[in-house]
C-alpha positions as CSV (number, residue, x, y, z in Angstrom):
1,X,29.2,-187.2,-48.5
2,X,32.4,-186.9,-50.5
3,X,34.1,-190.4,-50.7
4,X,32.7,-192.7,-48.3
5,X,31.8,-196.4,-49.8
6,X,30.3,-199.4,-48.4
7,X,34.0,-200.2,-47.4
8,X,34.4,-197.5,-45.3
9,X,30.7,-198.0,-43.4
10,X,32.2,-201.5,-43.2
11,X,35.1,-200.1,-41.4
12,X,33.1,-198.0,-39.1
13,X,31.0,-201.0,-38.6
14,X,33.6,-203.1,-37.4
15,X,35.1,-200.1,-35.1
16,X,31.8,-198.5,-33.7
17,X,30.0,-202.3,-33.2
18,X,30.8,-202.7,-29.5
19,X,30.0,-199.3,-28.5
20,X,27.2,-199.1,-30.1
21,X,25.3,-202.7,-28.7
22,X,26.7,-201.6,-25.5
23,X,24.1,-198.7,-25.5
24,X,21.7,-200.5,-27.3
25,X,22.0,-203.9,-25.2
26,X,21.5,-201.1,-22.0
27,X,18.4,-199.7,-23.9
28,X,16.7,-202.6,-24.3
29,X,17.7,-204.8,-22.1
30,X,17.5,-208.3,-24.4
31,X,19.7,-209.8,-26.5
32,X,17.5,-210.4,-29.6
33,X,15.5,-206.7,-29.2
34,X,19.2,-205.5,-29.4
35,X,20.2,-207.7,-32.5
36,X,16.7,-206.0,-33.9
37,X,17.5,-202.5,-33.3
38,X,21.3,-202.8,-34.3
39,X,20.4,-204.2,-38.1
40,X,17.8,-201.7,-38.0
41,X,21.0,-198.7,-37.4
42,X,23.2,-200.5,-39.7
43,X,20.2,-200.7,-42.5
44,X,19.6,-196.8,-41.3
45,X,23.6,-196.1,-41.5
46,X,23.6,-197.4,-44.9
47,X,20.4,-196.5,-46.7
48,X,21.4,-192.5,-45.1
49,X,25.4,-193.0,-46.2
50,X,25.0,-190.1,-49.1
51,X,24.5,-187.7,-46.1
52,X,27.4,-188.5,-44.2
53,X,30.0,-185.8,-43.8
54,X,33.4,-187.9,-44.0
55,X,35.4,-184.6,-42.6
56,X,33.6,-185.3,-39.3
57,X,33.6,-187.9,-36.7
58,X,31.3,-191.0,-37.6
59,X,30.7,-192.0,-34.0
60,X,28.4,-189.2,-32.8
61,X,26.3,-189.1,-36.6
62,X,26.2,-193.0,-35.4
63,X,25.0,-192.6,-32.0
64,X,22.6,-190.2,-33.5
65,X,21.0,-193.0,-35.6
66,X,21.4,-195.1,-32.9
67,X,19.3,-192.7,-30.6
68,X,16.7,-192.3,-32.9
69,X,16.3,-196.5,-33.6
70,X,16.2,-196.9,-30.2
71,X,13.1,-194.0,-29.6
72,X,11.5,-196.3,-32.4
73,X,11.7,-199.6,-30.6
74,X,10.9,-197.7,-27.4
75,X,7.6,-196.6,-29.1
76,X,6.6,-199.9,-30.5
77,X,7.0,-201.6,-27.1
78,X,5.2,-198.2,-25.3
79,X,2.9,-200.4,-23.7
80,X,5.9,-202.4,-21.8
81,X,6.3,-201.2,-17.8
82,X,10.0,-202.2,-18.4
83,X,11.1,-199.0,-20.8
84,X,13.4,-196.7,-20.0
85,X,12.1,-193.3,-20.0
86,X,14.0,-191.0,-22.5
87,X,16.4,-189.1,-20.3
88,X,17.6,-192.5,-19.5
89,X,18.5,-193.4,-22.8
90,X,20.3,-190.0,-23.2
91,X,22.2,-190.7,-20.5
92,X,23.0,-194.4,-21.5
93,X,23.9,-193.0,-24.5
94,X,26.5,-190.3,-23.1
95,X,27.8,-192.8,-21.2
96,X,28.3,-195.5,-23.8
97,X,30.3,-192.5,-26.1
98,X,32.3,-191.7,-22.9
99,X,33.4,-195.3,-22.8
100,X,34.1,-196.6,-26.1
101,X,38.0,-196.9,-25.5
102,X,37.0,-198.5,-22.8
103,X,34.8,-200.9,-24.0
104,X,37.1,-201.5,-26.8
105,X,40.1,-202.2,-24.5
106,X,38.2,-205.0,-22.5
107,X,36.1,-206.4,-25.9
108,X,40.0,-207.2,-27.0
109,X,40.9,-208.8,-23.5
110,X,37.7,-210.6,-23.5
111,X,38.9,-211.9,-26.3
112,X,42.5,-213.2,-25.6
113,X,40.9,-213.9,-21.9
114,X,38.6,-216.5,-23.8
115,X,41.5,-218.3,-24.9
116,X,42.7,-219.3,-20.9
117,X,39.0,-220.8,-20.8
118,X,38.8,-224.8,-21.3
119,X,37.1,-225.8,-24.6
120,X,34.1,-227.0,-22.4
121,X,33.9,-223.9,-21.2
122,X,34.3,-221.5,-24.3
123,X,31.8,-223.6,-25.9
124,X,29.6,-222.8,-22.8
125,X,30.1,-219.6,-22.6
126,X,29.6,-219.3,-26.5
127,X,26.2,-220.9,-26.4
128,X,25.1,-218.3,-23.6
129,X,26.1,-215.3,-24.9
130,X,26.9,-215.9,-28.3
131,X,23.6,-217.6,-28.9
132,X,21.3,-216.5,-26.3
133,X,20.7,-220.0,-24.8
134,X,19.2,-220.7,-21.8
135,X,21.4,-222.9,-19.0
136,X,18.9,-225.6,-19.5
137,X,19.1,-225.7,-23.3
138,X,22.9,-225.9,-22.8
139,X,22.5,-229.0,-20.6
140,X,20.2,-230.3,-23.0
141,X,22.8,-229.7,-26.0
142,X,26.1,-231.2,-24.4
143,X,24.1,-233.6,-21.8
144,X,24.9,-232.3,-19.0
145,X,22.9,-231.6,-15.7
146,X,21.7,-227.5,-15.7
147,X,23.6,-227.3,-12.1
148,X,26.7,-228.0,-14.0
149,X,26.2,-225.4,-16.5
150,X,25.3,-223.2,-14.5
151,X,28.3,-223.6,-12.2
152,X,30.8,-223.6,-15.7
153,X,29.3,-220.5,-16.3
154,X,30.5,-218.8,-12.7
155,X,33.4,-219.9,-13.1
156,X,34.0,-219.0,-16.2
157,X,32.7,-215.4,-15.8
158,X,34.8,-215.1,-12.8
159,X,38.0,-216.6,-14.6
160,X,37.2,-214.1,-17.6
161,X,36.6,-210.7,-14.8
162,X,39.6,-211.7,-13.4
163,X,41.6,-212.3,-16.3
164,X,40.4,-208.6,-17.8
165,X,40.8,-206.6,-14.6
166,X,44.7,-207.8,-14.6
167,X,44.7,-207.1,-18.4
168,X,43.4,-203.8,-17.8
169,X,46.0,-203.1,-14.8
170,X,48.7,-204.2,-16.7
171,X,47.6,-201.7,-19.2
172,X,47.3,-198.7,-17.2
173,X,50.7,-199.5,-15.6
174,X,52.3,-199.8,-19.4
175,X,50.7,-196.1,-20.3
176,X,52.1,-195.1,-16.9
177,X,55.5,-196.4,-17.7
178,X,54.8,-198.4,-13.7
179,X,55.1,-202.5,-12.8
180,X,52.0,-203.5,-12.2
């Protein structure tokens, strides 16, 4: 390593993040085995930083880590029928490198699309994906019936998919110098 510091893994953090629980999340299939395996990359990425090459790309050294974290989990739940086998994950994990920009554009129009949501709504969606709840627990917590939550949440998906795919049009007509 020649001058990387905790700021900069806190940089790479910030930028790598989405890709990286996007293969993950894929891998494992549950929110809280993800949140597992991610602080178990980052505490890898950080305890490893001394042999980090700064000349070269951090994503793919990342992905690397991420790779082997994942084996890991994959071989404490070996007993599970629902594992992926590992040329699965490989491919998951091309993919996911293949698509950051991607999934970086639409994580930023996800989050400006939020802001068209009701406050009812955000908080809904915040409490299912943000915090893993259940439809029933979200009733529970803003007393309201679990058909109603569950309905807010179509709608709010749809509102949010639909919102995106025009963010993401609009984009590609701006790099194409086209009206969308």
């Amino acid at each position: 390593m020649k001058t990387t510091s905790t700021e900069q893994l806190l940089r790479h953090f910030v930028e790598e993040d989405a890709v990286l629980r996007s293969y993950v999340h894929a891998c494992t299939r549950n929110h809280q085995d993800a949140d597992d395996v991610i602080q178990d990359i980052w505490r890898t990425l950080a305890t490893k930083l001394d042999q980090y090459d700064d000349s070269r790309p951090f994503r793919p050294w990342a992905m690397g880590v991420a790779r082997l974290q994942v084996l890991k989990w994959r071989q404490s739940k070996a007993r599970s029928r629902e594992i992926l086998s590992g040329e699965v994950m490989d491919l998951l994990a091309a993919t996911a490198e293949e698509s950051a920009d991607e999934i970086d554009m639409r994580l930023s129009f996800i989050k400006a699309c939020l802001k068209n949501l009701t406050m009812a709504s955000r908080n809904i969606v915040e409490m299912k994906y943000m915090l893993d709840l259940r439809a029933q627990d979200i009733a529970e917590r803003i007393g309201r019936n679990v058909a109603a939550v569950e309905m807010s949440l179509v709608r709010s998906r749809r509102t949010l998919r639909d919102c995106i795919e025009e963010q993401v049009k609009m984009s590609m007509a701006a790099e194409t110098g086209r009206n969308p």
